[in-house]
C-alpha positions in Angstrom: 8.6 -13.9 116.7 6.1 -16.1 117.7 5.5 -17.3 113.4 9.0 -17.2 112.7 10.1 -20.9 111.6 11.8 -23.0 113.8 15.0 -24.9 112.1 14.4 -28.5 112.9 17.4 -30.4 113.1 19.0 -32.7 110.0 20.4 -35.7 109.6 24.2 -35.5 108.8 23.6 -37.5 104.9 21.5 -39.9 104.8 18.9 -40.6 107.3 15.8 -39.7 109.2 14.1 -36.6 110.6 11.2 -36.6 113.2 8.9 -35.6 115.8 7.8 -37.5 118.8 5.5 -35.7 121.7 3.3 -37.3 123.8 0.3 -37.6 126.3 -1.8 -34.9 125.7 -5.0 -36.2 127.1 -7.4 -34.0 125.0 -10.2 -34.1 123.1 -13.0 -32.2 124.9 -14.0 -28.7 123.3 -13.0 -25.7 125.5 -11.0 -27.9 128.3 -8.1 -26.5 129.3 -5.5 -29.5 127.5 -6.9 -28.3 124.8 -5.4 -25.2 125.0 -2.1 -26.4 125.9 -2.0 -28.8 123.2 -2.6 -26.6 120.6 0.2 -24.4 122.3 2.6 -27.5 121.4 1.3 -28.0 118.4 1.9 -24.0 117.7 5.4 -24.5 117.9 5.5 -28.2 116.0 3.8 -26.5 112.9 6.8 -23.9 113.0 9.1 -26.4 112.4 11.3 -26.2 109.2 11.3 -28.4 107.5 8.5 -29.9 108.6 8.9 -34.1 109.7 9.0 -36.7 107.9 6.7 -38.5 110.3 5.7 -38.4 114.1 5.7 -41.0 116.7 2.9 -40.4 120.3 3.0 -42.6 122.7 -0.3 -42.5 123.7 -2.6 -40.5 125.9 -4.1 -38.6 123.1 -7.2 -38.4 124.8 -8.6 -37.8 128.1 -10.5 -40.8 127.6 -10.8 -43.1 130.7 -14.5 -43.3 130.2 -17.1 -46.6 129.8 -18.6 -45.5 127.6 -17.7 -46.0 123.8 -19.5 -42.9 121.8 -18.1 -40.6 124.7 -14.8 -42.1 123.7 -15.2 -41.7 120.2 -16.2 -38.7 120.4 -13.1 -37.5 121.8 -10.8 -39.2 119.4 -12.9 -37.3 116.7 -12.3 -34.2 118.1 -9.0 -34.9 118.3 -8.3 -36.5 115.1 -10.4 -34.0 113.4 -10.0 -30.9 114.8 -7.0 -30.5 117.3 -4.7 -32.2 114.5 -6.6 -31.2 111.4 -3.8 -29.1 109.8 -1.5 -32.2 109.6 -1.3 -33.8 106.6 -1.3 -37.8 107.4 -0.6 -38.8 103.9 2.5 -36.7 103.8 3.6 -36.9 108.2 2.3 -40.1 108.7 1.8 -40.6 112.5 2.3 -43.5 114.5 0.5 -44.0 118.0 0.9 -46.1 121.1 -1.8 -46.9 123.2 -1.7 -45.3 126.4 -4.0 -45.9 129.4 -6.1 -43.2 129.1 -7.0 -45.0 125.8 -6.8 -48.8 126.2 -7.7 -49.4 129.0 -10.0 -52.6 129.1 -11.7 -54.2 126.0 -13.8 -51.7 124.6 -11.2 -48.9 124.5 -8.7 -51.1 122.6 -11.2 -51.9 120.3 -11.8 -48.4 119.5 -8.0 -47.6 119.3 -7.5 -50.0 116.4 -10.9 -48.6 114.8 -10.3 -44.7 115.0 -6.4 -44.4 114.3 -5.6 -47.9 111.7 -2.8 -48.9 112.6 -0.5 -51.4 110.8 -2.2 -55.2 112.0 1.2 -56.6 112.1 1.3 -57.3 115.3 0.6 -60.3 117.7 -2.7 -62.5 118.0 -5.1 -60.4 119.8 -3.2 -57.1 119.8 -3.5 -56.4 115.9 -3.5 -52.9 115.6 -2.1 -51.9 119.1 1.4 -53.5 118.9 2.8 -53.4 115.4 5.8 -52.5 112.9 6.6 -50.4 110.4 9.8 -50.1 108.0 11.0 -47.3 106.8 14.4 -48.3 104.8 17.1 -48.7 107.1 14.7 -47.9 110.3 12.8 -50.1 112.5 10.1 -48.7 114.4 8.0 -51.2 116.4 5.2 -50.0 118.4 4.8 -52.2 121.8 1.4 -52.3 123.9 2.1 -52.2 127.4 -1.1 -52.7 129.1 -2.6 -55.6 127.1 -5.7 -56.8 128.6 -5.0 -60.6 127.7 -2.2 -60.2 129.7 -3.5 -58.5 133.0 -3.8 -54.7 131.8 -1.6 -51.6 132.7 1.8 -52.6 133.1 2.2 -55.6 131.3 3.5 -56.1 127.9 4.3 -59.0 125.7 8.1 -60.3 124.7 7.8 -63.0 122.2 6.9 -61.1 119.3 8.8 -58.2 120.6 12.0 -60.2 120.2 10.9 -62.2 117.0 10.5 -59.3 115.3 13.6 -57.6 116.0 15.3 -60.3 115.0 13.6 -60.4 111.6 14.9 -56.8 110.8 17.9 -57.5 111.9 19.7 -55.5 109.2 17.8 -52.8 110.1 20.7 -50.2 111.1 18.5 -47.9 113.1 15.4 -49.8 115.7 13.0 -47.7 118.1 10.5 -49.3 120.0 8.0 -47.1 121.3 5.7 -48.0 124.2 3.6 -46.2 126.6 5.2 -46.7 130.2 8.9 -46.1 131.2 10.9 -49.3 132.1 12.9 -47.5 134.2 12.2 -45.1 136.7 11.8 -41.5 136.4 12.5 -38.2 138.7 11.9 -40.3 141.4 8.1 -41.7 139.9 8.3 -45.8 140.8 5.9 -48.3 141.2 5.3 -51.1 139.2 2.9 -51.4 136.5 1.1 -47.8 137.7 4.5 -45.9 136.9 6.5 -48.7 134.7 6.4 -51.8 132.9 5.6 -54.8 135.3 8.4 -55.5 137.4 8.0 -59.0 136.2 8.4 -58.1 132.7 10.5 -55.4 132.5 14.6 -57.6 132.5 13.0 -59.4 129.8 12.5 -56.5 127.8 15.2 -54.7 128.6 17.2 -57.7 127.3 15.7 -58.1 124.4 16.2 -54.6 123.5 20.2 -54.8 124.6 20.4 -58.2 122.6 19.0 -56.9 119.4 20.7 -53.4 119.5 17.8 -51.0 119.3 18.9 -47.2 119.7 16.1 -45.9 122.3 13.0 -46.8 123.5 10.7 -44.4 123.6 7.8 -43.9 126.1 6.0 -40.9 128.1 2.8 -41.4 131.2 5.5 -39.5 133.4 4.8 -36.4 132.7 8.3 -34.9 132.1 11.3 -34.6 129.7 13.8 -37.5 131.0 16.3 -39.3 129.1 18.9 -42.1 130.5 20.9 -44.8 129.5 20.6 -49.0 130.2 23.4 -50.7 128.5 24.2 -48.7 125.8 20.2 -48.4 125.1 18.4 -45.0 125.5 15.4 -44.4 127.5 13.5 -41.5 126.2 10.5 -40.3 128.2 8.8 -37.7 126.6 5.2 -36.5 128.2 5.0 -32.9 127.2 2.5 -32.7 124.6 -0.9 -30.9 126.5 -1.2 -32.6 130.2 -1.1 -29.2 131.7 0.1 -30.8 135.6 3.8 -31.7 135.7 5.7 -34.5 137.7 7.3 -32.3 139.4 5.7 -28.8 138.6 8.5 -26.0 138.2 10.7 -28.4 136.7 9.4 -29.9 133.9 7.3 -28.2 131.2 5.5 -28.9 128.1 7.3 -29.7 125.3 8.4 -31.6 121.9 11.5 -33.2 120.6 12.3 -32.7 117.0 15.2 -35.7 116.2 17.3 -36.5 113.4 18.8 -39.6 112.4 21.9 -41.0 110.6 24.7 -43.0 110.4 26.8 -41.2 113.5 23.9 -41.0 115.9 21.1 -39.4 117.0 20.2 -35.8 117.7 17.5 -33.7 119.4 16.4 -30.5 120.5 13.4 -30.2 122.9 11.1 -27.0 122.2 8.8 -25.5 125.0 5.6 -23.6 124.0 7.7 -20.6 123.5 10.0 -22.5 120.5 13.3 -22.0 122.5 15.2 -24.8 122.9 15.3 -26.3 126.9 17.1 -29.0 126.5 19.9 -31.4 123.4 21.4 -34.5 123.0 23.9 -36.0 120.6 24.0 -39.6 121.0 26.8 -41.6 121.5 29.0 -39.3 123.0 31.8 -38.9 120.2 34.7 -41.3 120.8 37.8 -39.4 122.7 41.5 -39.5 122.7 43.1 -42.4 124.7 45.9 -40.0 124.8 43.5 -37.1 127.2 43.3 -39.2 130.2 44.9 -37.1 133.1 46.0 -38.6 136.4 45.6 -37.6 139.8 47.9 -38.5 142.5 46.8 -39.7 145.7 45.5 -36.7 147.8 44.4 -33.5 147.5 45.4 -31.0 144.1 44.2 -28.9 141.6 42.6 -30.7 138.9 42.6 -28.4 136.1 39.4 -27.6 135.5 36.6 -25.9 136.9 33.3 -23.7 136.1 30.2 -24.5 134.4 29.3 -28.4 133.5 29.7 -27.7 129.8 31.5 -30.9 128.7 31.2 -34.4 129.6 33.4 -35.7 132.0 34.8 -39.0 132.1 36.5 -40.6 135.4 38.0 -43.8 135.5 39.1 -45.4 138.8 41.1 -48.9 138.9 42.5 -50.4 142.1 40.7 -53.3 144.7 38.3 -53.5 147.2 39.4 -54.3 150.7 39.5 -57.9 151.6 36.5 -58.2 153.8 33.4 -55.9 153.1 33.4 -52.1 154.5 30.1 -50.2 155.5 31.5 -47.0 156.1 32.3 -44.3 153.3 35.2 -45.1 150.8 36.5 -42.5 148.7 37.3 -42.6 144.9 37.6 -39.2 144.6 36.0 -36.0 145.5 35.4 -32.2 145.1 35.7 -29.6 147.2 35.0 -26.1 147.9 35.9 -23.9 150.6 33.3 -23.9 153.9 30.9 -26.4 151.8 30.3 -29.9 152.0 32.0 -31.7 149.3 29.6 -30.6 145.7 30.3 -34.3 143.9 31.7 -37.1 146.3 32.2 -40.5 144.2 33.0 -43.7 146.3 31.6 -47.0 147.6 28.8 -47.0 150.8 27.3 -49.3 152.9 27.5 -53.0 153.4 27.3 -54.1 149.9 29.6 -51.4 148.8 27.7 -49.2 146.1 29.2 -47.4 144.1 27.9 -43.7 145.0 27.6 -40.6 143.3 27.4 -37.7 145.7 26.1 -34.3 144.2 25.6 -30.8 146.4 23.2 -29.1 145.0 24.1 -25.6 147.1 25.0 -25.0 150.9 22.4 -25.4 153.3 20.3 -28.2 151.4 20.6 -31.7 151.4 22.7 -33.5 148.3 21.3 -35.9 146.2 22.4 -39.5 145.6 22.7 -41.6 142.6 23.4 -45.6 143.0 25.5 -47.6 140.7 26.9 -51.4 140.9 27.5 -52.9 144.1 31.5 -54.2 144.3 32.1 -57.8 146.1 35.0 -57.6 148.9 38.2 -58.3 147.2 37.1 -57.3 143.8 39.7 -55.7 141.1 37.6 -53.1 139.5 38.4 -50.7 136.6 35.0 -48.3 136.5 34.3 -45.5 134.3 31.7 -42.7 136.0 30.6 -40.3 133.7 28.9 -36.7 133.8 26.9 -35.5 130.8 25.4 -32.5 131.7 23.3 -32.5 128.1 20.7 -35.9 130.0 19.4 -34.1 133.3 19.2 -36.8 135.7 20.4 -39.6 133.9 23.5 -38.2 133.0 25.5 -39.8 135.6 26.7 -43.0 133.9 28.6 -46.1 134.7 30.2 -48.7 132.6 32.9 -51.5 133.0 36.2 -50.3 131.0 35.8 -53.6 128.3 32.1 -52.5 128.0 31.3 -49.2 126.1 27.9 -49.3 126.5 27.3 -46.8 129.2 24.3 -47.0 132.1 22.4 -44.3 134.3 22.9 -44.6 138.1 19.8 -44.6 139.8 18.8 -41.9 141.8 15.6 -40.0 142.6 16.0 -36.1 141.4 14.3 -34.7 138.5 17.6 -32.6 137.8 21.2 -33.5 137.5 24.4 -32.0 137.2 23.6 -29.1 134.5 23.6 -26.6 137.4 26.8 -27.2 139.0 29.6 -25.2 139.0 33.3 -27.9 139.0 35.3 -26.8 142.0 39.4 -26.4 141.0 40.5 -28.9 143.6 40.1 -32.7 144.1 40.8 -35.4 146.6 41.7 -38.6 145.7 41.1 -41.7 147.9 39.9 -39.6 150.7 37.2 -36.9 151.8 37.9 -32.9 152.1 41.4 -31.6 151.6 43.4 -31.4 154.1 41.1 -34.5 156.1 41.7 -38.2 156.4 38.3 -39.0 156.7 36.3 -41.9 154.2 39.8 -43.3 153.0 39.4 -45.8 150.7 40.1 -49.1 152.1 41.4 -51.2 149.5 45.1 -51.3 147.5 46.0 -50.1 144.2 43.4 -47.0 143.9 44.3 -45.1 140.6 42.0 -42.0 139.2 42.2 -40.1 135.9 39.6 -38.4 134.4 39.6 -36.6 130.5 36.6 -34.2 129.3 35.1 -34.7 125.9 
């Protein structure tokens, strides 16, 4: 039933248990993302129990206007009316700015009047980047489009870093911005789509260096989460935007998260209150003792059907002396009269490690890029499918690193739909063919499911 409550997720013991949406771009009496928002926030008042607190980053408002009282007015409306029934003294929320809201001088100055925010932040961005505490979690709220340093896009580090560093103990950090560092369903560009190319290994490093969980962000207007060195990218633009990025794919949503000492958890609710899409994060350790070997060739694998578990590969060996354009295989599916539905191997000049995925006969396959491997390289690669994180699902990591990253690719699904074939090759293409061998000595592949 469309009243019935909705059981929100809790942490395992201690710990924390939220709600972040974002970019709902309201505020205007009897426009139409104000009848989507309030179809989100339907479905976030259902929730039971109800959060401790919310995080939004930004786009509240449809804003984008010169002038100040037609600005205000909108955050009015949409302080006062379109998120009236929420109690701020009990579910504090916390906002980023966005750039439908701070986008020049005048709009940032009415962003730290109408919402307050905590004036911990740097000189000149007092009330748009800041920090809150709340016992063992850090949440620090970034500005990415700060005016003093160019606008959209661009985001400053130092305080970033210093004040990670100063919460140090905290055991759980967010940081919660507006745009994506990292690409997403194929939306790129710098600054327009993501943080300032210029900026954005800076940032990412600080985040890797100081251990913070996720960082949070939305503007792409989609559900997307992936993985940078062991830190979570979680892009979540759902909350009233009525287009989508791409439309019949994405859809409008909320994540309701819980926090504790094993990880984190979330479930993402459409406007209907079902459940689209979870995560538990970190993947739960597995048994050294499940790896299964393949021999050279072409066998049954022992496993097939619905993308269920996550699936772990790890291939050892060395690359050929010199450099190889053409196709080298690590290993790869099959089915019968079908291009291969997941091909994993190294392409091109500067050898980069490829992920291969077919979505159904007749249509193209879609790509995902990982490292690129020098000529005479010993290599010992994990590849990993997660068929819980869409596109970013398909991971990487070294063997001595556990901290796992998203190939690149440009899809806005990943491998949730697939169906695992029964039979694998290893160090070649199709069964039964001898054609993308892998060039170099020594290749060994195992794979265990979790």
């Amino acid at each position: 039933m469309a009243d019935e409550p909705i059981p929100a997720l809790l942490p395992r013991g201690a710990g924390h248990q939220f709600l972040i949406y974002g970019d709902s771009c309201s505020g205007v009496p009897g426009a139409l993302h104000e009848q989507t928002f309030a179809a989100v926030n339907a479905v976030v008042r259902r929730l039971a129990p109800a959060p401790e607190f919310i995080l939004f980053p930004g786009d509240e408002v449809i804003g984008l206007t010169p002038d100040p009282d037609v600005l205000r007015a909108q955050w009015r409306h949409w302080l006062n009316v379109e998120t009236g029934w929420l109690d701020r003294q009990r579910t504090p929320m916390w906002h980023s700015t966005g750039n439908h809201t701070a986008y020049d001088e005048m709009s940032e100055a009415v962003f730290r009047d109408v919402l307050g925010m905590p004036r911990n932040g740097p000189p000149g961005q007092e009330g748009l980047s800041y920090w809150v505490r709340r016992g063992d979690l850090l949440l620090v709220v970034v500005h990415t489009l700060w005016t003093g340093l160019g606008g959209e896009g661009h985001v400053e580090t130092d305080w970033l870093d210093a004040t990670l560093n100063a919460h140090a103990d905290a055991r759980h950090k967010i940081v919660l911005g507006h745009h994506p560092v990292f690409p997403i369903n194929g939306f790129a560009g710098s600054c327009q789509r993501e943080i300032a190319h210029e900026d954005r290994a800076r940032f990412w490093d600080i985040l890797v260096k100081a251990g913070v969980l996720a960082y949070v962000c939305s503007h792409i207007l989609a559900f997307d989460v992936q993985v940078h060195r062991g830190v979570l990218q979680l892009c979540t633009a759902g909350a009233g935007t009525a287009h989508r990025m791409p439309e019949g794919v994405e859809y409008l949503h909320g994540v309701q998260v819980a926090l504790d000492a094993e990880g984190l958890r979330y479930q993402v609710l459409d406007t209907e209150g079902l459940v689209r899409e979870g995560l538990e994060w970190p993947p739960k350790p597995p048994n050294e003792a499940d790896w299964r070997v393949l021999a050279a060739g072409a066998q049954d694998a022992g496993f097939s059907g619905p993308t269920e578990a996550f699936v772990e590969w790890r291939c050892t060996g060395r690359t050929a002396p010199e450099a190889r354009a053409p196709a080298q295989t690590f290993f790869s599916a099959h089915a019968a009269d079908a291009l291969a539905p997941v091909w994993v191997g190294l392409r091109g000049v500067r050898q980069t490690l490829t992920v291969i995925v077919g979505r159904q006969p007749g249509r193209s396959p879609l790509y995902w890029l990982g490292p690129d491997l020098a000529p005479d390289e010993a290599f010992d690669l994990h590849i990993g499918f997660h068929p819980g994180m869409g596109p970013g699902g398909i991971l990487y990591r070294d063997h001595d690193d556990q901290r796992w990253t998203s190939c690149s690719g440009a899809s806005a699904t990943g491998i949730e739909r697939l169906a695992w074939p029964g039979r694998w090759s290893i160090g070649q293409g199709q069964a039964g063919l001898s054609d993308r061998p892998f060039a170099g000595p020594g290749l060994s592949v195992a794979f265990r499911t979790r």
